[in-house]
KEMI-506589 format. One record per residue (C-alpha): residue number from 1; x, y, z. Coordinates in pm, whole numbers, always signed. Example, Ala and Ser with C-alpha at 12.3 -4.5 7.8 and 13.67 -1.06 7.14 Angstrom:
(site 1, (+1230, -450, +780));
(site 2, (+1367, -106, +714));
END
This chain:
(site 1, (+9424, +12450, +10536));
(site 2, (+9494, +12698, +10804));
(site 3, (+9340, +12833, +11117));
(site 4, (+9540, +13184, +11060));
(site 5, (+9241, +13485, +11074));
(site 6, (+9035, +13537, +10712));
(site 7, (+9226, +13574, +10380));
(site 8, (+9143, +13921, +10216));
(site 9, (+9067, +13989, +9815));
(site 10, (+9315, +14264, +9849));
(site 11, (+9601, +14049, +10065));
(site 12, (+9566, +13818, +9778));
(site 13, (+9602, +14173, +9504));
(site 14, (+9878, +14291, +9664));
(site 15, (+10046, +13924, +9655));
(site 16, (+10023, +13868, +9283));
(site 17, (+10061, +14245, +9163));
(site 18, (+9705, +14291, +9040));
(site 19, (+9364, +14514, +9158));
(site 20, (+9134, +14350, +9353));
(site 21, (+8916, +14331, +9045));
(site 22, (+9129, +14176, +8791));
(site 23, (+9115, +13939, +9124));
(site 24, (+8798, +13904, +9124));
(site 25, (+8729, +13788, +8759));
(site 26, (+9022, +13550, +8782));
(site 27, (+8829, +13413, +9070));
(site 28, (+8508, +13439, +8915));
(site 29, (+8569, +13229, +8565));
(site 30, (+8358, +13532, +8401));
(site 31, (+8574, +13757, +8283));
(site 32, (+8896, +13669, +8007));
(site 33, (+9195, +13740, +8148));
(site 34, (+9566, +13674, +8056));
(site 35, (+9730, +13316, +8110));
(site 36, (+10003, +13461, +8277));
(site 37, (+9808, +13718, +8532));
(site 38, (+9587, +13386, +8607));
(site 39, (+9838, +13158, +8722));
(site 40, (+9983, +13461, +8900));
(site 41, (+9689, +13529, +9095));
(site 42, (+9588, +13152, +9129));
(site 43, (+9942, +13077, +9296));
(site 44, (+9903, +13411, +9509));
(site 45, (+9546, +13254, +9619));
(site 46, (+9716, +12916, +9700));
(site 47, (+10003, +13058, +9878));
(site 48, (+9773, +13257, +10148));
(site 49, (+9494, +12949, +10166));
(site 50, (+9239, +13187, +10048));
(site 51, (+8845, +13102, +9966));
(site 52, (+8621, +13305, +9868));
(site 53, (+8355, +13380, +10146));
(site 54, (+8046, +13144, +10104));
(site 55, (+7824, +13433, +10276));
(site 56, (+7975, +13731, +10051));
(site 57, (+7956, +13469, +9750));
(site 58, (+7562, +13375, +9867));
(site 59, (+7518, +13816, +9907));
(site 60, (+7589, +13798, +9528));
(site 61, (+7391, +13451, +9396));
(site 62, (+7729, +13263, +9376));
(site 63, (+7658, +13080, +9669));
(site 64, (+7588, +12674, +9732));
(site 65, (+7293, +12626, +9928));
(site 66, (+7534, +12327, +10014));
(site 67, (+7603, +12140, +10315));
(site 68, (+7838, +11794, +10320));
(site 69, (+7855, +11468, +10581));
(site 70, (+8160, +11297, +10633));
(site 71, (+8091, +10917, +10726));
(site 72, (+8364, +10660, +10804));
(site 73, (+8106, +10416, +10561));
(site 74, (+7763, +10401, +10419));
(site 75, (+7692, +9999, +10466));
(site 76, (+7630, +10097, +10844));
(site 77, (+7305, +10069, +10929));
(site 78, (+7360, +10386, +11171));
(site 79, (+7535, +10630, +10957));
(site 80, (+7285, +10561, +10673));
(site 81, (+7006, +10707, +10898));
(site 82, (+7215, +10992, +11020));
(site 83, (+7287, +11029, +10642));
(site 84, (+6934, +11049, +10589));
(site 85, (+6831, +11239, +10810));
(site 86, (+7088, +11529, +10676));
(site 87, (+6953, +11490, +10354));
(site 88, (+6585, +11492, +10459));
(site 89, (+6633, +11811, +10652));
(site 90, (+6874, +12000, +10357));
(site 91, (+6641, +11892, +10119));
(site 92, (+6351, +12047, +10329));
(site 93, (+6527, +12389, +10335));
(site 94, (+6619, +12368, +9980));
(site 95, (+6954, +12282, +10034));
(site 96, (+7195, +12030, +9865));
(site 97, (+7364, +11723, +10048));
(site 98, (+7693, +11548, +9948));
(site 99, (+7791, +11277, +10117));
(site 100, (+8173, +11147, +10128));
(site 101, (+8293, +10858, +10297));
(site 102, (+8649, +10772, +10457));
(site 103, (+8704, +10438, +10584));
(site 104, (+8798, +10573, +10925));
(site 105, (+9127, +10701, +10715));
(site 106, (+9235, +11059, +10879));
(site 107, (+9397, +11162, +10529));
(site 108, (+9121, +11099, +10371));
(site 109, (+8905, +11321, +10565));
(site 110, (+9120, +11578, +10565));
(site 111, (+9095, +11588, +10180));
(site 112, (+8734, +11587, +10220));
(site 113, (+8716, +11886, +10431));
(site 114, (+8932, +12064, +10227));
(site 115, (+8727, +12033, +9906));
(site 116, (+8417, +12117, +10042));
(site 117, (+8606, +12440, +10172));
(site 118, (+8732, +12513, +9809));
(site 119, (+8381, +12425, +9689));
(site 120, (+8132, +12671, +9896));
(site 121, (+7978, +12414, +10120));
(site 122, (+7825, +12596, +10441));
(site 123, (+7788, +12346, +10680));
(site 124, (+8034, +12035, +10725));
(site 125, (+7915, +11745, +10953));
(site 126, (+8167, +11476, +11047));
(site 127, (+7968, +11140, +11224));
(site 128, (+8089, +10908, +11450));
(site 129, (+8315, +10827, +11736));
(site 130, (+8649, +10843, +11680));
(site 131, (+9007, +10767, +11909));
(site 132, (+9013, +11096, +12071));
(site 133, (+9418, +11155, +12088));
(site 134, (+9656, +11441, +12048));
(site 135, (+9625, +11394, +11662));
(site 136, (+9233, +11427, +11673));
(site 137, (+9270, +11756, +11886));
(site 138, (+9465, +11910, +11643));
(site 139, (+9331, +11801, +11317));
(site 140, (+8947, +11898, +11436));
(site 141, (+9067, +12245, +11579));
(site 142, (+9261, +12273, +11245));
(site 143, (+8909, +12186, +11050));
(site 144, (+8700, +12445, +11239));
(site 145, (+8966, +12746, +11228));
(site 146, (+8950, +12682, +10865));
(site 147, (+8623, +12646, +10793));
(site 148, (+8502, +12916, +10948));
(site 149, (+8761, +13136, +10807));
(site 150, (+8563, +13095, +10426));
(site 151, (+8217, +13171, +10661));
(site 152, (+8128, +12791, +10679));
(site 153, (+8068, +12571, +10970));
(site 154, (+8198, +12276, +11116));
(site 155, (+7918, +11990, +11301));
(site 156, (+8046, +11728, +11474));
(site 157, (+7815, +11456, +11501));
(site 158, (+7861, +11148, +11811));
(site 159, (+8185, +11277, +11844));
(site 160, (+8320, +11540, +12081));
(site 161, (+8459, +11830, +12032));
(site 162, (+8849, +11891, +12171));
(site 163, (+8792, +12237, +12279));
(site 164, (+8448, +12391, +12350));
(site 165, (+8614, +12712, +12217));
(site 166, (+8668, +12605, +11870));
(site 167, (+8451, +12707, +11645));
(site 168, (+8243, +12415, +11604));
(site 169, (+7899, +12264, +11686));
(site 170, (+7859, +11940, +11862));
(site 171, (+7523, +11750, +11868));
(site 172, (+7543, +11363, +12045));
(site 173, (+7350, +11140, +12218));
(site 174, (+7408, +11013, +12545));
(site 175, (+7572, +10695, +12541));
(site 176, (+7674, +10615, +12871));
(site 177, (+7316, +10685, +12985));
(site 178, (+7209, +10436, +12698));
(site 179, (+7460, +10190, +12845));
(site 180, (+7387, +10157, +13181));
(site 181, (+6967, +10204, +13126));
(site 182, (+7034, +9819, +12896));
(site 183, (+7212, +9687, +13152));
(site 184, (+7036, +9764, +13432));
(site 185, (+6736, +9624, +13179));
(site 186, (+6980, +9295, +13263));
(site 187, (+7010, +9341, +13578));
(site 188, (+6694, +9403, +13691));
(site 189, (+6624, +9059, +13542));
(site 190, (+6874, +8874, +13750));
(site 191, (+7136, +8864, +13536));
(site 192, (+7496, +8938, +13757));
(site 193, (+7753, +8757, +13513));
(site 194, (+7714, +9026, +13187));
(site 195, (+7947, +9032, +12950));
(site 196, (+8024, +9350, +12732));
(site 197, (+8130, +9215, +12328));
(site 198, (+8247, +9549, +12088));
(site 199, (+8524, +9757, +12285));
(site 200, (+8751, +9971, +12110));
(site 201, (+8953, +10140, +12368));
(site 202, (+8966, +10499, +12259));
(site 203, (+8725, +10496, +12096));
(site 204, (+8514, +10812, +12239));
(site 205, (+8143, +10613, +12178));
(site 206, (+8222, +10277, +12308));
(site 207, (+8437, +10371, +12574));
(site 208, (+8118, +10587, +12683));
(site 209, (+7927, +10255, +12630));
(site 210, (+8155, +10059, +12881));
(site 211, (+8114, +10359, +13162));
(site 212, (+7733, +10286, +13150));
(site 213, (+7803, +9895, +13171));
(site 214, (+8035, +9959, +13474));
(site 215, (+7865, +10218, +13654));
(site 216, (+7515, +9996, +13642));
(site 217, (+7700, +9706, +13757));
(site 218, (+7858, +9937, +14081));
(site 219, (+7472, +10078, +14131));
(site 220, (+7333, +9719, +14156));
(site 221, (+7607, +9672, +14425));
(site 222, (+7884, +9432, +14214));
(site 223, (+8272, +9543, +14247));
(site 224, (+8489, +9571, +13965));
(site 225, (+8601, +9259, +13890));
(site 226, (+8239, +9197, +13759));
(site 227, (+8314, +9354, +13436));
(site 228, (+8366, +9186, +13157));
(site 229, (+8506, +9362, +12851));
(site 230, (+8571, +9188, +12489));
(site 231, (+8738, +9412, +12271));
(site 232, (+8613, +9296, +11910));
(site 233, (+8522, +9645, +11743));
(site 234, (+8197, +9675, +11608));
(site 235, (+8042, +9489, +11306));
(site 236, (+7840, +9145, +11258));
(site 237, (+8145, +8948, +11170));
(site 238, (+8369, +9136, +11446));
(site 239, (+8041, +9020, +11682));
(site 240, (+8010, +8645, +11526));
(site 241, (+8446, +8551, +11600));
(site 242, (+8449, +8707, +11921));
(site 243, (+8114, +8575, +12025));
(site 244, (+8236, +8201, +11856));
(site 245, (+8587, +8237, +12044));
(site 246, (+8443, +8295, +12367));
(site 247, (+8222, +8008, +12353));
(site 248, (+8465, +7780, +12236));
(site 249, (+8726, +7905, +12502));
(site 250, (+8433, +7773, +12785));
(site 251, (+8476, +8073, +12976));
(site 252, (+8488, +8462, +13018));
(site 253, (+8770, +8689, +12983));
(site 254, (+8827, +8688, +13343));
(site 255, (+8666, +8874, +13665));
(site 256, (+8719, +9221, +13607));
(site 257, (+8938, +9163, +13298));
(site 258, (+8946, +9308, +12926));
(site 259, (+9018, +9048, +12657));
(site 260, (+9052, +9070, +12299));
(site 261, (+8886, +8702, +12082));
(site 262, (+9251, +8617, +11956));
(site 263, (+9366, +8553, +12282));
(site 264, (+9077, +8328, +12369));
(site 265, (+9126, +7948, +12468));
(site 266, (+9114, +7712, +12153));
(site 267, (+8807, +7462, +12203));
(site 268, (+9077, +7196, +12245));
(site 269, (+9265, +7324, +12478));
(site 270, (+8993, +7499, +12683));
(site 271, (+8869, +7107, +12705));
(site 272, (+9162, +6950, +12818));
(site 273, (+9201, +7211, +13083));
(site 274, (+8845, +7142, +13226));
(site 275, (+8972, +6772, +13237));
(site 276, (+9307, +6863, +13439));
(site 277, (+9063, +7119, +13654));
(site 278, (+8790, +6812, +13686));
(site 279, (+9091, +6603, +13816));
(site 280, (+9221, +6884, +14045));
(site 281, (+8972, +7000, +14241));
(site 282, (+9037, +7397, +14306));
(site 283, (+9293, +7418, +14079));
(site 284, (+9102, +7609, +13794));
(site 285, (+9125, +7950, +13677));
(site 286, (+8881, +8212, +13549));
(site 287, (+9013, +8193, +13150));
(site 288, (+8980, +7845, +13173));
(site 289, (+8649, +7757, +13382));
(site 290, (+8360, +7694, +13177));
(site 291, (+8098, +7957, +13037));
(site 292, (+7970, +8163, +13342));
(site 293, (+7793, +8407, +13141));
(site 294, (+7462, +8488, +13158));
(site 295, (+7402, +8770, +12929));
(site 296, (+7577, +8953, +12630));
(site 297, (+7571, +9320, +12574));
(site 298, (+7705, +9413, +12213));
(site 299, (+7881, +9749, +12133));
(site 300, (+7604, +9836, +11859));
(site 301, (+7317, +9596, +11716));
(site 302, (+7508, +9442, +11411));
(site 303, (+7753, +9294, +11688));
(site 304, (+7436, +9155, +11816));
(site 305, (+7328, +9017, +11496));
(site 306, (+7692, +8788, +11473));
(site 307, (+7656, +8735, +11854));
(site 308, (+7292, +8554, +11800));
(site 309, (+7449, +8325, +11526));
(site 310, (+7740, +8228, +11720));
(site 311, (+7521, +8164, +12010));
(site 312, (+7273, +7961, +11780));
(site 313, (+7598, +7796, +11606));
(site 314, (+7728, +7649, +11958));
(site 315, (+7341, +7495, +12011));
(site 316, (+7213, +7712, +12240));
(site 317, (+6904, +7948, +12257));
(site 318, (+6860, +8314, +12310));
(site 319, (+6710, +8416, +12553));
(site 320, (+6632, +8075, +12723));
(site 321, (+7009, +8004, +12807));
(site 322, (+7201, +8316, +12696));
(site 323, (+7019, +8683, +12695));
(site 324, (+7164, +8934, +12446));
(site 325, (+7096, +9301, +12408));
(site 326, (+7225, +9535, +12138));
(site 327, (+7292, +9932, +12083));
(site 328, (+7133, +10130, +11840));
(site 329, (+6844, +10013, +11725));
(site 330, (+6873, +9972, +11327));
(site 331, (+6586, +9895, +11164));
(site 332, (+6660, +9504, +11144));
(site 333, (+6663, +9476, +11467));
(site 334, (+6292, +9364, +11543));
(site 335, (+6350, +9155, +11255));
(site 336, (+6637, +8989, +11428));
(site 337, (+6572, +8557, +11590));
(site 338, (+6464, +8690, +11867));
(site 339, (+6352, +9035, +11796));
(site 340, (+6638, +9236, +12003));
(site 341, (+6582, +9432, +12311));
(site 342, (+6847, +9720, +12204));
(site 343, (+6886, +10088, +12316));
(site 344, (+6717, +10345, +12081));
(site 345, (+6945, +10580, +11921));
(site 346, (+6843, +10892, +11761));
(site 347, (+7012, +10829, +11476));
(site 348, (+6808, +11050, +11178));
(site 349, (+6710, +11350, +11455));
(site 350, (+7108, +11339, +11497));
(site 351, (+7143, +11412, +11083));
(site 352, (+6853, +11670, +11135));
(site 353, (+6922, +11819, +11412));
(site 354, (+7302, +11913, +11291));
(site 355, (+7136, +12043, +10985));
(site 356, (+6855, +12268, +11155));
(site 357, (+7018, +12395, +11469));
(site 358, (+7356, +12510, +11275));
(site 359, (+7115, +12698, +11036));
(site 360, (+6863, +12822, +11302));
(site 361, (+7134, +13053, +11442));
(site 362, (+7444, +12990, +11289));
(site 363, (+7644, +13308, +11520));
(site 364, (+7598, +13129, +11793));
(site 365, (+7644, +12760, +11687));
(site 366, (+8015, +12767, +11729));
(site 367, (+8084, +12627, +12061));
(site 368, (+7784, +12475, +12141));
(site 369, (+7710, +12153, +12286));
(site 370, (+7369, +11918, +12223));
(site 371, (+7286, +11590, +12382));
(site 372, (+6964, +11386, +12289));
(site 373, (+6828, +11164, +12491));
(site 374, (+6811, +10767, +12419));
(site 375, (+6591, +10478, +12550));
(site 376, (+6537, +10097, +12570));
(site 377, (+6326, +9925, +12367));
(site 378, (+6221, +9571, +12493));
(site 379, (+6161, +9295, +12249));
(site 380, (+6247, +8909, +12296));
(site 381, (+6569, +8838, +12345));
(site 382, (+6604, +8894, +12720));
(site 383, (+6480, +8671, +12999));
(site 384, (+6587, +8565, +13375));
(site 385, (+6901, +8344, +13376));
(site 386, (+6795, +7977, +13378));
(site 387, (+6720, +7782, +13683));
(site 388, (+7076, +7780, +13890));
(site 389, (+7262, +7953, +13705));
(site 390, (+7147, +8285, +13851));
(site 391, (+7478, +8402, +14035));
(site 392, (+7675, +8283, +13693));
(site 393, (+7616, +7882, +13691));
(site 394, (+7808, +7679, +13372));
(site 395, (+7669, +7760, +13032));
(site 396, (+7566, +7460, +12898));
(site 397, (+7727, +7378, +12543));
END
């Protein structure tokens, strides 16, 4: 692709030696025309990047009432209602969806866009947070140069855009807000010792996520070395090991630390330190003290989900000795043991909203910005911190 100004009919004529129309019924498929003067005009077409325009093709009924989402995978609970939502709001317009996945794999992507160039869709939507580096910048600028070049449109969905002068729509939500509303939910019930399981540094969502967390803890008057920061990635089995790990290793990360589960303590080892610490008054350190703890807030809600079964695993009981909260809201959530107190997530109105407001005035899409709103929902799985352990007493295990 290229982000060079719109490829002409005739700059693609006077390339392969032809009229614009003998062009034009290459293009077309309609019309026979010699093998040779094809390929000459294909190549010429390949050479310069050209599409045809989706609005002059739509002016003419060869349009695709056609729009495409790019997901990094469907088994998400998250980008399945986003998914849906897209759909539900194409299909009410008439409209087509396609939906491609990429396994978080840049290349991938790329080939996705591409085709859906080549193939007439109008609106592409790309979901989900993403490492926002020099690569990103360039590839996303690249995308929206492009598609709007062949009259199509470029949504970015929970992820930002890397220039606001790129052509390109960006809807979110707000998750910072969403993070420090659930953890001033903790707060508020006396909980000081919170730990946050799912970082990804880089990662333009959950490092949004672990502002809220740290700007609720500075609001409620505790200094930075009250953070806590586990940096598992997202997923129920990413939740369940680093959830596991940390209870085995007796302790936290470390006062204002970030830790990652394979550097945790090993049961073992986290016991026979306790046993040196018991025997040395004084002498004990924050990896190694036992579970101080109080409360768990998970990246998203399936981190939860692995985080609950770890937690009942080890023998203990949510919310009675550990609280946990989640992020997102998926529809298994109230079905979760406890039903999860979580942060709602507008997760289909994202889908539908990138659908309806890039069609309600597609001129003036490009460039602009869209933030929904989120909010808690309160269920069972948060309580005070037991009896003594209010200021971040030993976890019992």
């Amino acid at each position: 692709m290229t982000s060079k100004g719109r490829v002409t009919i005739r700059e693609v004529a006077e390339r392969a030696g032809v009229s614009m129309a003998t062009v034009s019924r290459v293009l077309s498929g309609n019309h026979p025309v010699p093998a040779s003067t094809r390929a000459r005009v294909l190549r010429a077409a390949r050479d310069l990047d050209y599409v045809a325009n989706a609005h002059a093709r739509a002016l003419v009924g060869g349009g695709r009432k056609m729009v495409a989402v790019v997901l990094r995978q469907v088994t998400s609970p998250f980008y399945a209602q986003v998914a849906e939502g897209v759909e539900a709001e194409a299909a009410a317009r008439g409209w087509l969806c396609l939906v491609g996945t990429t396994g978080g794999d840049p290349g991938r992507e790329l080939e996705f866009v591409q085709l859906m160039r080549e193939e007439g869709a109008r609106l592409v939507i790309l979901v989900g947070g993403v490492v926002e580096d020099d690569a990103y910048r360039e590839r996303v600028a690249h995308y929206a140069q492009a598609l709007d070049s062949a009259g199509a449109r470029l949504v970015l969905c929970g992820r930002p855009a890397p220039d606001p002068d790129i052509p390109a729509l960006v809807i979110e939500f707000d998750n910072e807000a969403g993070a420090r509303a659930i953890t001033g939910h903790l707060l508020s019930a006396g909980h000081r010792r919170i730990v946050f399981l799912g970082g990804l540094p880089g990662n333009t969502a959950l490092d949004a996520r672990v502002a809220g967390y740290r700007a609720a803890l500075a609001e409620h008057g505790l200094g930075p070395e009250a953070a806590h920061v586990v940096d598992c990635g997202l997923g129920r089995a990413a939740g369940h090991r680093a959830m596991t790990e940390l209870l085995k290793a007796g302790g936290d990360p470390g006062p204002g630390d970030t830790a990652t589960p394979d550097t945790a303590t090993s049961g073992t080892a986290a016991l026979d330190t306790a046993t040196r610490d018991a025997a040395n008054p004084g002498t004990a350190t924050p990896d190694t003290a036992p579970a101080r703890f109080t409360a768990v807030f998970a990246g998203d809600d399936m981190v939860a989900a692995g985080a609950l079964r770890a937690i009942s695993d080890a023998g203990l009981r949510v919310p009675q000795d550990i609280s946990v909260v989640g992020y997102n809201d998926i529809p298994l959530a109230e079905d979760f043991n406890p039903p999860l107190t979580t942060v709602r997530t507008p997760a289909e109105e994202l889908g539908r909203a990138a659908v309806r407001i890039a069609l309600r005035d597609p001129e003036h899409a490009a460039g602009a910005h869209h933030l929904l709103g989120t909010h808690i929902v309160v269920r069972d799985s948060v309580q005070p911190p037991p009896p003594g352990r209010e200021d971040g007493g030993s976890t019992p295990v």
